[in-house]
N, C-alpha and C positions, 0 to 999 in steps of 0.2 A: 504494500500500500504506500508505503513512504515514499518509495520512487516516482509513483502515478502523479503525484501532485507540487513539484518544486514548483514550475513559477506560479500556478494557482494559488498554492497555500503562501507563498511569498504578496501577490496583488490581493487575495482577501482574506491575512494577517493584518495588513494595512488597513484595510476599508475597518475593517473592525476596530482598529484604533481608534481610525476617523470618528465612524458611527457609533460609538459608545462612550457615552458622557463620562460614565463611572473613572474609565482607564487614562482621564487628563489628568487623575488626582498624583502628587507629586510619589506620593504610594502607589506602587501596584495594587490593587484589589487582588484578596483572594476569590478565586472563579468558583463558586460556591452554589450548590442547590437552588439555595433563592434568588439570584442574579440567572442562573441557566434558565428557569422558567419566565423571568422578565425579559431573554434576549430574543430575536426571530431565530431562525432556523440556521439563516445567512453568516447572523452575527455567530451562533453554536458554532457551524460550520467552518468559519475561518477561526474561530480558538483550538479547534481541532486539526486543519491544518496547518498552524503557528507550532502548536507541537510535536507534528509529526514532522516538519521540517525542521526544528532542534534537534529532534532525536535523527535526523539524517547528518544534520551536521556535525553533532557529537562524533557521531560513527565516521563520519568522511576525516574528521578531525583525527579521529586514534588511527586509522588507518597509514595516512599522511605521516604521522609520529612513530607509528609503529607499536602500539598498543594498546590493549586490549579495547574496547568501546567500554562505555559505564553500561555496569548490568542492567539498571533498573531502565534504562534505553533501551536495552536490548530485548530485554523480556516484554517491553511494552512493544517492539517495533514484531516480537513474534505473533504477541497474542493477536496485535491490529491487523498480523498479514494477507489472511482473506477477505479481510473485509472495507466496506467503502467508508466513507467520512459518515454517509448519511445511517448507516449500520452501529457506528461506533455511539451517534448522538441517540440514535433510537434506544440501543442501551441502557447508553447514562437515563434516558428521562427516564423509562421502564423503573429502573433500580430506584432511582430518587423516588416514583411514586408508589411501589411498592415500601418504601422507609421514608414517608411524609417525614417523621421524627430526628430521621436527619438533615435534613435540607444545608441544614448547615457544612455540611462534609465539604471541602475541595472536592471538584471535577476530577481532579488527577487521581486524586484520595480511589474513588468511584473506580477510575479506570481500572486502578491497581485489584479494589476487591472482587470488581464482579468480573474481568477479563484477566488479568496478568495473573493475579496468584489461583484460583482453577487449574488454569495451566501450566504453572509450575506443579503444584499438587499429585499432578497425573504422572510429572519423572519418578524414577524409582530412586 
């Protein structure tokens, strides 16, 4: 999946900048439950391609260095491999709205429980 998307996830990583009031504050916001359900699809969609272009850069980065990639890139760039942008966000809502009571959790938080660590689960 990572590969699919460089210069898109590069032009609306941006627009998402653009289009989101929250993200002028001199803080990052953390991407959180209650902000995911206030954003459009668009806006989900390019926070999701912003990070899966990191985690391609990460990896282009160790490669170029000559080691190893950061795990938690790696194990997220596996879990995300079949699937599209619009799969990954369909998830995240699923999860948040089956756990209204966390809404609060990071987005990335989300990634990790309901896609990356499963499938590490299943190595022996």
């Amino acid at each position: 999946m990572i590969g699919k998307f460089s210069k898109l996830a590069a032009a609306a990583f941006l627009m998402a900048l653009l289009a989101a009031p929250a993200w002028t504050q001199q803080q990052a916001p953390v991407i959180d439950g209650n902000l995911w359900f206030k954003s459009s699809a668009e806006v989900r969609s390019a926070f999701l391609a912003g990070a899966s272009t990191m985690i391609a850069l990460e990896t282009t980065y160790a490669k170029k260095k000559s080691t190893p990639p950061p795990v938690a890139g790696a194990m997220t760039a596996k879990a995300w491999d079949r699937l599209t942008l619009d799969d990954v966000s369909n998830r995240i809502t699923r999860w948040y709205e089956a756990n209204p009571d966390r809404r609060n959790l990071p987005v990335m938080a989300v990634v990790w429980i309901d896609m990356v660590e499963p499938g590490a689960a299943k190595k022996p």
